[in-house]
Each structure stands twice: as structure tokens, then as C-alpha cells.
C-alpha positions, 0 to 999 in steps of 0.5 A: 232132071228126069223125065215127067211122068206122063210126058213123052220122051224122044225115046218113046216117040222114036222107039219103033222106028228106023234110024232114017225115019228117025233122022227125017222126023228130026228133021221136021223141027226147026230148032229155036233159042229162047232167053230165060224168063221168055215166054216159050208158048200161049194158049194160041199156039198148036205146035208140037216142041222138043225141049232139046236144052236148059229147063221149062216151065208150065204153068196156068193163070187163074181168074185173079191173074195169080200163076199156077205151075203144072209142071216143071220139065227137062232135055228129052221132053215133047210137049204141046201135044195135048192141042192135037186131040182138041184139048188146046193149050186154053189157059196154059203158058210155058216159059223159059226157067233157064237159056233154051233149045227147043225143037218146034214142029207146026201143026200142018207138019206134025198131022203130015208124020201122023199119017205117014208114021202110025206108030208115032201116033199110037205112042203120042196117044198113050202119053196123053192118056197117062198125062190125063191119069196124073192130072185126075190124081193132083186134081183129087189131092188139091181138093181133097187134101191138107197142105201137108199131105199135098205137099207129101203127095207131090213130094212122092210123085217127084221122087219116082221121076228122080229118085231119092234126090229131088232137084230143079225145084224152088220152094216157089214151084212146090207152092205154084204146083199144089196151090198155096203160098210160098210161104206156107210150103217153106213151114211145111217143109221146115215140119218135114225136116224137123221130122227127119223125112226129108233133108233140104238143100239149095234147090234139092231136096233129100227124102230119108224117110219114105213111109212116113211121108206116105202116111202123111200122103195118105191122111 
């Protein structure tokens, strides 16, 4: 799985430094093992995590207590850095999809590197402004657009994070994350492969025709 747009990598925290001040900042994450189905963080939490191994789920819970998934992320990945610039994780829970390692910095740690690595702090705040710019355009579609051009939608968005094969994602997560059943996202894929846009598979899914899905997008 290829890095998220929007998300910080380690690559993007750590391109402007030294490979000693990369070493130490490595050293300021205590590394943790979680199972899978283990609830990784909670709306409480304001620490800092670099998924380091296996997969991790975001997701929110609404009113009715129904799970909404945000995102669904891959090795490399920083996140939880949104509750530094007073954002809080609020409703947001990350849970383990697959066995874990993650490396987790506390927040007292996390203002300390700031301070001392300025750069590190201008690469966090770009990553928070393109995540912001994502989550404005999945807010208009969910409000504006039909199913089938939501789903079209994310379907595009994923294949520019990992090209023409999309894998990792269960009919489940494409429902959780353009807010519908699984059931409906399972027919409008089976539309999707009738029409030759799309070959699916065991967690993996093939775009073959990407202008038809842009037109459907775009409705």
C-alpha cells in the first residue's frame, strides 16, 4: 500500500535533516505491538505514531454509533499529528486491520523536536494543510454526489496513491469511506465491471478504463 495523500511519510518528516539528527529523532519513538482488531488510539489521545508494520484503520463513529472509515493507511505513514495544531482527534479512532508495529512519540516529546528541528515543524504543517484540502473535497462529494460518482471519486483518488491496481481495501472500507452500505457499493461495482471500467478481484481492484470513470465522477 502506497502512501496516502495528504499523509506525512517518514521520507517527508526526515528529508532535510542529517543522519544523526535522523537517528536521534528515531530514537524519540518508543516502538509498540498491537493485535489485530486492537484499538490503536481514542479521541483522547495526543501523541504523535509512525506506523512502522502491518495496516491501520481510521475511522469515526457517528451520533447512532454507526463506523464511518477515513482512511485506511500503510508502513511509512505519521499520523495523529493533526491534535498539535488544536484539531484533536475528537471523534477519530485507529484500529489495528492486520498485527502492528508502530513507533509512538507523547506530545511533551513531540513540542520538544519542534523546537529544536524547525524544519521538521514546516514539513508537519504542509501535511496538515494537503490533508485538509483532501478532506474538503470527500466532504463535497459525499454531499453533493450520487453513489456511483462517489464511489468513481474515491476510486480515482486511491489509483493515484497506487496506481492502476488498488489493493488493501474490502467492499466494507469503499462503503465506510463514501458513507453507504456495503451492500449498495458491492452493486455498484458489479455496474463498474459490467461496464468494463474496472476488474475486481480478492481485495484488489483493477481500473481499465479511466476516462469512463472520470465521466461518472464528474456527474
Amino acid at each position: 500500500m502506497k502512501k496516502r495523500i495528504g499523509y506525512l511519510s517518514v521520507e517527508d518528516i526526515f528529508r532535510d535533516l542529517s543522519p544523526q539528527e535522523r537517528q536521534e529523532v528515531e530514537h524519540s519513538f518508543s516502538e509498540t505491538t498491537f493485535r489485530r482488531g486492537e484499538v490503536i488510539y481514542t479521541p483522547e489521545e495526543e501523541n504523535l505514531f509512525l506506523l512502522k508494520r502491518g495496516i491501520v484503520q481510521l475511522y469515526r463513529l457517528t451520533r447512532e454509533g454507526e463506523k464511518r472509515v477515513i482512511d485506511t493507511l500503510g508502513p511509512g505513514i505519521i499520523f495523529g499529528e493533526m491534535s498539535l495544531i488544536g484539531q484533536g482527534m475528537y471523534n477519530t479512532f485507529a484500529q489495528a486491520v492486520e498485527d502492528c508495529t508502530l513507533g509512538t512519540m507523547e506530545r511533551t516529546a513531540l513540542e520538544r523536536l519542534l523546537l529544536q528541528r524547525p524544519r521538521v515543524a514546516l514539513r508537519i504543517v504542509e501535511g496538515v494543510g494537503k490533508r485538509l484540502s483532501e478532506a474538503e473535497s470527500l466532504l463535497e462529494d459525499i454531499t453533493f454526489k450520487g453513489v456511483s460518482a462517489r464511489l468513481a471519486s474515491l476510486l480515482l483518488r486511491l489509483m493515484k496513491e497506487q496506481g492502476p491496481v488498488i489493493a488493501g481495501y474490502t467492499h466494507q472500507a469503499l462503503a465506510d469511506t463514501i458513507g453507504t452500505y456495503r451492500e449498495t457499493t458491492t452493486q455498484t461495482l458489479g455496474v463498474f465491471k459490467r461496464q468494463g471500467l474496472i476488474r475486481i478481484g480478492r481485495k484488489r481492484l483493477q481500473i481499465l478504463d479511466v476516462e469512463g470513470l472520470r465521466e461518472i465522477a464528474e456527474k
